[in-house]
C-alpha positions as CSV (number, residue, x, y, z in Angstrom):
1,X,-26.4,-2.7,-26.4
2,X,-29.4,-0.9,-27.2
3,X,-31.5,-1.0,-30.4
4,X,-30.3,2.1,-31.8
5,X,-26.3,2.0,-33.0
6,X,-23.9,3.3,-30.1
7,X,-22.6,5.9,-32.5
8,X,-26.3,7.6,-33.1
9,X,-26.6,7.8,-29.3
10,X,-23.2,9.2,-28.4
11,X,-21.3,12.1,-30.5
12,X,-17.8,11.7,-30.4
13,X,-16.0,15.6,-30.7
14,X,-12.7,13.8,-29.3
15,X,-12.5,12.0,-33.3
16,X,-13.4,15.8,-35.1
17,X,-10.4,16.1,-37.2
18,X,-9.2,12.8,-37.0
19,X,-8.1,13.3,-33.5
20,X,-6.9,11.0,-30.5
21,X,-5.6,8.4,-33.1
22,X,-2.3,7.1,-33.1
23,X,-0.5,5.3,-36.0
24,X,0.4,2.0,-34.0
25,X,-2.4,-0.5,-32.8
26,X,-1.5,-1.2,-29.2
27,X,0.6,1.4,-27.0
28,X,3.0,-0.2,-24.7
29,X,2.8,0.9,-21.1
30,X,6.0,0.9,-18.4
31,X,5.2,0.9,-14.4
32,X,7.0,2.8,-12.0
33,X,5.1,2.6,-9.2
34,X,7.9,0.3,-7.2
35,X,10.5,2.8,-8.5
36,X,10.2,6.7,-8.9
37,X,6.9,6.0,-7.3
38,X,8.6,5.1,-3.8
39,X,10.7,8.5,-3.8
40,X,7.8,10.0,-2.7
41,X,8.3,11.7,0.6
42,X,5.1,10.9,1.6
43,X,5.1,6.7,1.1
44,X,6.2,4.2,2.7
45,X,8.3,0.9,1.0
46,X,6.3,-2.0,0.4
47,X,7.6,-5.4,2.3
48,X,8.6,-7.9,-0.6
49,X,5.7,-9.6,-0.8
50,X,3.2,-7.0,-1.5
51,X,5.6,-6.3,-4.0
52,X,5.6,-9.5,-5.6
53,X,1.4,-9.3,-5.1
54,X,1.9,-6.0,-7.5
55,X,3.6,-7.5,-10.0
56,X,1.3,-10.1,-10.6
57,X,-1.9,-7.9,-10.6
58,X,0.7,-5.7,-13.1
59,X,0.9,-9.0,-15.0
60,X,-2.4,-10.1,-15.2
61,X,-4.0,-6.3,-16.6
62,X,-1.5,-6.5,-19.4
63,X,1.1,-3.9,-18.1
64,X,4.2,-4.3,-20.6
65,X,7.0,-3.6,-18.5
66,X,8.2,-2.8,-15.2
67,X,11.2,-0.7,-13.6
68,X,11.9,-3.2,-10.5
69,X,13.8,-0.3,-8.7
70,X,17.2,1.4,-8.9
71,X,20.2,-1.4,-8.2
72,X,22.6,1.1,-7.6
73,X,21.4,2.7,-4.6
74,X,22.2,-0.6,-2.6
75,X,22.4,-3.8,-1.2
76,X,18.1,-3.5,0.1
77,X,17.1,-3.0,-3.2
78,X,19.3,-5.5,-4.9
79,X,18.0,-7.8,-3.2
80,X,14.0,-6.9,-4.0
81,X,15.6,-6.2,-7.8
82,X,16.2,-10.1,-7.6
83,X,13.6,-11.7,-5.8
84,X,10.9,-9.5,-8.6
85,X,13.5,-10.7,-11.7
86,X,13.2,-14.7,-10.5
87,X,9.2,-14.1,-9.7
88,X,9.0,-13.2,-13.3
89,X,11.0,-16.0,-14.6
90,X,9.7,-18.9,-12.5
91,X,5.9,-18.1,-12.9
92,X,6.3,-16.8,-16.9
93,X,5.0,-13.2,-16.6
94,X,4.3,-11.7,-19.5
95,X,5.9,-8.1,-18.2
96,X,9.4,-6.8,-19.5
97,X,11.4,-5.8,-16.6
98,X,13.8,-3.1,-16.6
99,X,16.0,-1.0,-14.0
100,X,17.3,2.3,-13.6
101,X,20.8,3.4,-13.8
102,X,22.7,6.1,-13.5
103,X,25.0,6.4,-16.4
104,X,28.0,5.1,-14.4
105,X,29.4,1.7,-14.1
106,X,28.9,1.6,-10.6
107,X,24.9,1.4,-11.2
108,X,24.9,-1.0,-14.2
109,X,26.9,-3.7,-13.3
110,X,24.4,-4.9,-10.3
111,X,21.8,-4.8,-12.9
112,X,23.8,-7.2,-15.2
113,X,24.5,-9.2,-12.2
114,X,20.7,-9.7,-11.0
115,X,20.3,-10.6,-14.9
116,X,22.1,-13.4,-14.9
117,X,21.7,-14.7,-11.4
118,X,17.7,-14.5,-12.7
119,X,18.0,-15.3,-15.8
120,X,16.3,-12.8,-17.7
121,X,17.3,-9.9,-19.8
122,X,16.5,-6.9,-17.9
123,X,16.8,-3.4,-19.6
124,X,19.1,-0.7,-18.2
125,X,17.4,2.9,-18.1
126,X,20.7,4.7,-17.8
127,X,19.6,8.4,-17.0
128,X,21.5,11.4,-17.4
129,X,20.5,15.1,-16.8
130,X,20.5,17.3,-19.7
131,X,19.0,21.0,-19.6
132,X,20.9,24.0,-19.2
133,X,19.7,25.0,-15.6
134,X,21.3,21.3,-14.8
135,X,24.1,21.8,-16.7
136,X,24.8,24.9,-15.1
137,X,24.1,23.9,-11.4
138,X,26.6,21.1,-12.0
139,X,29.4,22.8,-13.9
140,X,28.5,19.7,-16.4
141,X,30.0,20.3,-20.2
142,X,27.9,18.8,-22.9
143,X,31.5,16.9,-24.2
144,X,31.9,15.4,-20.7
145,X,28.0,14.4,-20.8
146,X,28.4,12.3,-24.1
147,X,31.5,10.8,-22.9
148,X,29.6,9.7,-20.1
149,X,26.6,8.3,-22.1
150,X,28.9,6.6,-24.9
151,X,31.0,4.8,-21.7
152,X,27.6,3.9,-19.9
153,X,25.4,2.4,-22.6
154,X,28.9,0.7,-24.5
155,X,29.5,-1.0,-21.0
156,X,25.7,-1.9,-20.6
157,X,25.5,-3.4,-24.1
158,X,29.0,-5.0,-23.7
159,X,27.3,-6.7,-20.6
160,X,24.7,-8.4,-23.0
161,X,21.9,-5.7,-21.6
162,X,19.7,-4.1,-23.4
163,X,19.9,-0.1,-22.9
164,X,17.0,2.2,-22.5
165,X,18.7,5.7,-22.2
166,X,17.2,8.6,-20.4
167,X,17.4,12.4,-20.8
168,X,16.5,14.1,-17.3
169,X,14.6,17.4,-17.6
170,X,14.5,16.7,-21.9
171,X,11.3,19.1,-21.7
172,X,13.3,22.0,-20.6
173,X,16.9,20.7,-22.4
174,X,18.0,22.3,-25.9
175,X,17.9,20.8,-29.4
176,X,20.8,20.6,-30.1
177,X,22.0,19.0,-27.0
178,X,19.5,16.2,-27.1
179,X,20.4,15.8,-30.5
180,X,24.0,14.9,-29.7
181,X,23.2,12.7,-26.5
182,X,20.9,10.6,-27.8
183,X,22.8,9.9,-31.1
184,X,25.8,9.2,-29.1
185,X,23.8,6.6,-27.2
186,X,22.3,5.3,-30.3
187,X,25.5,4.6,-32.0
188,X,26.9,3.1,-29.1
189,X,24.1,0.3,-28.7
190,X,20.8,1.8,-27.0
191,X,17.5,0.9,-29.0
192,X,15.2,2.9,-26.8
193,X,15.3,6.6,-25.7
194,X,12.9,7.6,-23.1
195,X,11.9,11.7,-22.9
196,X,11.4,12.6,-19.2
197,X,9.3,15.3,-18.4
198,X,11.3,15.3,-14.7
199,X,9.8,18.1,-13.5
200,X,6.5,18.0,-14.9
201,X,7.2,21.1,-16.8
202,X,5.3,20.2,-20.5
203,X,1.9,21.5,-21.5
204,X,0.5,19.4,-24.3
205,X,2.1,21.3,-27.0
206,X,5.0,21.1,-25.8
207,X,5.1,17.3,-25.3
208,X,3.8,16.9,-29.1
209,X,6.9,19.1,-30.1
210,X,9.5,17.2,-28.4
211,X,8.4,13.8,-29.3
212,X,8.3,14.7,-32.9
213,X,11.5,15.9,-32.6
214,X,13.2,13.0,-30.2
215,X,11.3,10.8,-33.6
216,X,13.2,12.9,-36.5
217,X,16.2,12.4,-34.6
218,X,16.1,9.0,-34.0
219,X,14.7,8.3,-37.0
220,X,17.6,10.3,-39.0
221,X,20.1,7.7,-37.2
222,X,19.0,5.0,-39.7
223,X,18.6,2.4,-36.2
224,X,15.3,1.2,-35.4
225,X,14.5,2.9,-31.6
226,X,11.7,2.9,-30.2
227,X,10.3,6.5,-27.7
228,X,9.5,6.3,-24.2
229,X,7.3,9.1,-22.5
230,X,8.0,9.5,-18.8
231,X,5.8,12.2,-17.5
232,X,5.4,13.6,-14.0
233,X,2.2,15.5,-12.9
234,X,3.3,19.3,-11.3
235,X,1.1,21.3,-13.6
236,X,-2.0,18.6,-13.6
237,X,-0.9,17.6,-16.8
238,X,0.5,14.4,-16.4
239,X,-2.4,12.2,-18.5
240,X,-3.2,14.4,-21.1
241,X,0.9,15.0,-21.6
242,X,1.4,11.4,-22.1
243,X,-2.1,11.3,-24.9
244,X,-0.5,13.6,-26.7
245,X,3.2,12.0,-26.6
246,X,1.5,9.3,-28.3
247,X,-0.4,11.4,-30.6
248,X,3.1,12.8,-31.9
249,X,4.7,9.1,-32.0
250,X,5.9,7.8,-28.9
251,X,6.1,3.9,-28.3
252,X,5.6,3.5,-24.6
253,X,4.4,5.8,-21.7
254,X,5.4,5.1,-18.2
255,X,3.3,5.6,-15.1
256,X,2.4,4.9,-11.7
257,X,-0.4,3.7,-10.0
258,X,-2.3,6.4,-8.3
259,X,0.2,8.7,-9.9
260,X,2.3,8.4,-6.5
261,X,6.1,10.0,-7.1
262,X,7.9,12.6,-5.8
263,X,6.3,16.0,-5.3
264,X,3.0,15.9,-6.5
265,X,3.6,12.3,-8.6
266,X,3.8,10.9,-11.8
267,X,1.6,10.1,-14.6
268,X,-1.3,7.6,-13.1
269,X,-0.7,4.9,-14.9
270,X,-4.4,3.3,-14.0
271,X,-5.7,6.7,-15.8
272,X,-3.7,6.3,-18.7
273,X,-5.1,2.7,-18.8
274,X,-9.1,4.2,-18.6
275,X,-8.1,6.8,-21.2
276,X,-6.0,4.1,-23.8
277,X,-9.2,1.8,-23.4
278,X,-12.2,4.3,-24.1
279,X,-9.6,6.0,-27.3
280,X,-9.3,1.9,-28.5
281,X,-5.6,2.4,-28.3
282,X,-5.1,-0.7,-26.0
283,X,-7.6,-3.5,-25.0
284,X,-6.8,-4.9,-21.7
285,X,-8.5,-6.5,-18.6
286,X,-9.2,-3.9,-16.4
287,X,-11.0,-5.7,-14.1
288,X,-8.5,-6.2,-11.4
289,X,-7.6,-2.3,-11.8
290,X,-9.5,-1.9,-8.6
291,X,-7.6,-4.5,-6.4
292,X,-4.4,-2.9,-8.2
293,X,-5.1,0.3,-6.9
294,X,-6.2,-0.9,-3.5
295,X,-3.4,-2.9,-2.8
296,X,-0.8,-0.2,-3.9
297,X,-2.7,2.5,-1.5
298,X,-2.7,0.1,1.3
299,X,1.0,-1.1,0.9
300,X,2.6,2.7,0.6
301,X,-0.2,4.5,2.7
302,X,-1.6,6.3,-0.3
303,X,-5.2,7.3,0.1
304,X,-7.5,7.2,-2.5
305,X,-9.8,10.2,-2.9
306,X,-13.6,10.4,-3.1
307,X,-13.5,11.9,-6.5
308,X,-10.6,9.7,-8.1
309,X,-11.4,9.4,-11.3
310,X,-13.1,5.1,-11.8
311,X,-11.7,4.3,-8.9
312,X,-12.8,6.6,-6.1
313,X,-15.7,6.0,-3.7
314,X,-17.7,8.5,-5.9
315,X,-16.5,7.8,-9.5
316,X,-19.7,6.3,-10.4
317,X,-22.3,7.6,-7.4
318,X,-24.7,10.5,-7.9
319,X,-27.4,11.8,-5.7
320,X,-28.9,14.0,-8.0
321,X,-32.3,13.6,-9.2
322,X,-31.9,14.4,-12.6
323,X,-29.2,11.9,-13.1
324,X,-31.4,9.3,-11.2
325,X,-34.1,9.8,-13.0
326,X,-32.2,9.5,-16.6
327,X,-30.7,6.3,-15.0
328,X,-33.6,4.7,-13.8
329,X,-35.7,5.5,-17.5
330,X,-32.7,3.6,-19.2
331,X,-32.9,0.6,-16.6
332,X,-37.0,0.7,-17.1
333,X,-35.8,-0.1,-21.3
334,X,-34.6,-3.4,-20.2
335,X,-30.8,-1.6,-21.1
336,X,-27.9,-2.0,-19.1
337,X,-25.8,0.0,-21.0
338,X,-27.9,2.5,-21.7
339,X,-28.2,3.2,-18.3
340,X,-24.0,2.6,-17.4
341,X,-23.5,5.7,-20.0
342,X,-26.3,8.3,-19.7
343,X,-25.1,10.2,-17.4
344,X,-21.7,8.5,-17.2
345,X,-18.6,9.2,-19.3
346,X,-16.5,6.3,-18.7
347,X,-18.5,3.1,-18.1
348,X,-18.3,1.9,-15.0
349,X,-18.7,-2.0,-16.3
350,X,-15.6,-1.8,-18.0
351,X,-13.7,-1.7,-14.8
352,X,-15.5,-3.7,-12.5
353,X,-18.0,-1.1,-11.2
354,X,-21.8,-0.1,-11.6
355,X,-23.4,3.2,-11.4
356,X,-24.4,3.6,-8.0
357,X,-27.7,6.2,-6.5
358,X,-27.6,7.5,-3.5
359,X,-30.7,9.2,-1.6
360,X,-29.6,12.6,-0.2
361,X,-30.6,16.8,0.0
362,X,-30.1,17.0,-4.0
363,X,-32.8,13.8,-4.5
364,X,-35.8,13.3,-6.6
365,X,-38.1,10.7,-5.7
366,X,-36.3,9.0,-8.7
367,X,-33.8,8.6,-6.4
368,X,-35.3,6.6,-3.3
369,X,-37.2,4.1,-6.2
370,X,-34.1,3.4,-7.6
371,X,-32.5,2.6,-4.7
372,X,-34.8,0.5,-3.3
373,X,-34.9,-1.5,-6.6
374,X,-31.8,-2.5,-6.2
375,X,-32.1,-3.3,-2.5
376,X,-34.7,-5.5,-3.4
377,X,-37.9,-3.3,-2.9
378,X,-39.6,-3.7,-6.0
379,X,-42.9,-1.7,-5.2
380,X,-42.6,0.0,-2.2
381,X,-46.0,1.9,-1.0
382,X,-46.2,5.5,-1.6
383,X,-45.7,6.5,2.1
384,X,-42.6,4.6,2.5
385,X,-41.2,6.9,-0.7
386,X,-42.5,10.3,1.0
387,X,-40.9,9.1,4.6
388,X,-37.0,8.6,2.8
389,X,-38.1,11.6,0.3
390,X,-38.3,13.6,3.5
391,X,-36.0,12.2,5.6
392,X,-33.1,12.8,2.8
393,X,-34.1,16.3,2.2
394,X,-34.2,17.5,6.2
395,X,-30.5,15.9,5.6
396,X,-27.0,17.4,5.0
397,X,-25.4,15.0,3.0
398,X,-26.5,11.5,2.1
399,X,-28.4,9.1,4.0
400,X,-26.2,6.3,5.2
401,X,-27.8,2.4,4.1
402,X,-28.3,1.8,7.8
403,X,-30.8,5.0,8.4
404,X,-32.8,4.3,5.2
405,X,-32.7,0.1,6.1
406,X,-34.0,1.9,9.8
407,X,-37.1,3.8,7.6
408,X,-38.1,1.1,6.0
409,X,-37.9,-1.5,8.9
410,X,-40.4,1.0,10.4
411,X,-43.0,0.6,7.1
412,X,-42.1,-3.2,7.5
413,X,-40.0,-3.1,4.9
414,X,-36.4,-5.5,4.7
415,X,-33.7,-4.4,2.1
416,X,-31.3,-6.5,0.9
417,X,-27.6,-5.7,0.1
418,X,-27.7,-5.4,-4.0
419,X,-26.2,-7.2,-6.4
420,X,-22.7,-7.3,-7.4
């Protein structure tokens, strides 16, 4: 930490007004990547063990619960449902499963079934569509749709489960029909209501309005339920959806890793977990986000991009002088986080990363001293500088670590891999 207090150096407009702060200490988070994350079209289904290897790294980052899949769609993902349930019950994870559900008896009584064969009490997200264009496109009447949710969560909770229940397209669904089908699941035993944005339809504003009003409803019942925020990501707005869900009082927000789901995805859940840890709503070990996110891309054939926010190839690499030259002033002040923040936003320490400089077109000479530092040149002659000073601006992009370790072999040089 450097001599001056952190809050001198850094001015914080995200607090102005008493923003970004939610009532409750600790927000829960709810994965979905080996779920609504696998109905991508794009994806392929993880073998069982990879799946088990996600769980654990799900585990071990303080994830709070996990959807283990949908039960009801067969006998293939019963049996994954089970072998993720008894993983989490012989090794003592500390991770809440749950499973989705339609609101039909057909789809909850594998769930209750894998429950006890496991034992462990898994939650039933029992989901039911509820805006008018669904309702329409169905020929669904609001009376049948409460008969269906009071006969669903009754026979969930009647199977000693406990009942998460799910409005499909609630962002786009009417007041007073979300009022009646989540009071009619409330009275008939659910103690969690989850708000879906299924088609990624909510701005903001609009996912402050409906929590607050999902909250007065709930509240109104007089039984203690607790909000769930499941967001998808078709307008870009997945993460900042999901801040402001908890801004207006939600309990838990759901994700993905990588954001992978149908369409263009869900919520990223290992965004939510950078943003929740720099707004001090959570304080988790985010060190193993990077293997989390490597495994998952590897196992469904998701690629990481360059520019993913901490953990793409360039989430923490520059090749511009100006920032290399801030950088290597707060390194010469004996002040490792000084320089992990100057020109950085989200520190890369925090997740197991370290500002990297690259030597390229955009350089400074700031640039090719900095990166010899760390390659073990400590003071390298003033004609070695000019050769890779040159060399990276007669470049188009940035000089691979085998050209420059080819300079400086040619000055008699040897550079050394850095540090981890």
């Amino acid at each position: 930490m450097p001599e001056i207090p952190a809050e001198e150096l850094i001015y914080d407009w995200n607090l102005v007004d008493g923003g970004s702060r939610p009532a409750r200490p600790r927000i829960e988070l709810n994965d979905e990547t080996l779920r609504d994350g696998l109905q991508s079209p794009s994806v392929r289904t993880p073998p069982i063990e990879q799946k088990l290897e996600i769980l654990h790294l799900l585990a071990e980052i303080g994830i709070d619960a996990l959807d283990l899949g949908l039960p009801g769609a067969g006998p293939h993902v019963q049996r994954d449902v089970l072998r993720l349930a008894r993983e989490i019950v012989a090794e003592r994870l500390p991770i809440a499963p749950n499973c989705a559900a339609r609101t039909l008896e057909a789809d909850i009584r594998p769930i209750a079934e894998i429950a006890q064969r496991a034992g462990v009490a898994i939650e039933a997200a029992c989901f039911l569509g509820s805006s008018p264009i669904r309702q329409y496109c169905e020929g669904w009447e609001v009376a049948r749709l409460r008969a269906l949710v009071r006969e669903a969560v009754a026979f969930a909770v009647g199977e000693g489960l406990p009942v998460m229940f799910v409005t499909e397209d609630t962002t786009r669904a009417r007041p007073e029909d979300l009022r009646a089908l989540y009071l009619e699941a409330v009275e008939a035993g659910a103690r969690r209501v989850c708000i879906a944005d299924t088609v990624g339809h909510a701005t903001p504003d609009g996912a402050r309005a409906v929590v607050a009003f999902v909250r007065s409803v709930v509240d109104a019942s007089g039984a203690e339920v607790a909000i769930d925020w499941h967001g998808h990501n078709d307008r870009g707005l997945g993460v900042a959806n999901s801040v402001a869900a908890v801004e207006a009082g939600a309990d838990r927000i759901h994700g993905t890793v990588l954001g992978v789901g149908e369409r263009v995805g869900n919520c990223a859940l290992d965004q939510l977990l950078v943003n929740f840890e720099l707004l001090g709503w959570s304080r988790r070990d985010l060190k193993p986000l990077a293997r989390l996110a490597e495994l998952v891309s590897r196992s469904t054939g998701t690629r990481i991009p360059e520019s993913y926010p901490v953990l793409g190839r360039d989430a923490f690499r520059t090749q511009t002088g100006v920032h290399a030259a801030a950088i290597l002033k707060a390194r010469a002040k004996g002040d490792a986080w000084l320089a992990d923040r100057v020109y950085s936003g989200v520190p890369a320490d925090v997740f197991g990363r370290r500002q990297e400089v690259e030597i390229g077109p955009m350089s400074g000479q700031a640039n090719v001293l900095y990166w010899l530092a760390e390659h073990g040149v400590e003071q390298p002659s003033p004609e070695l500088v000019q050769a890779l000073f040159q060399a990276a601006k007669q470049s188009t992009s940035t000089l691979h670590a085998e050209r420059i370790a080819a300079i400086c072999s040619e000055h008699g040089v040897e550079v050394h891999s850095p540090e981890p």
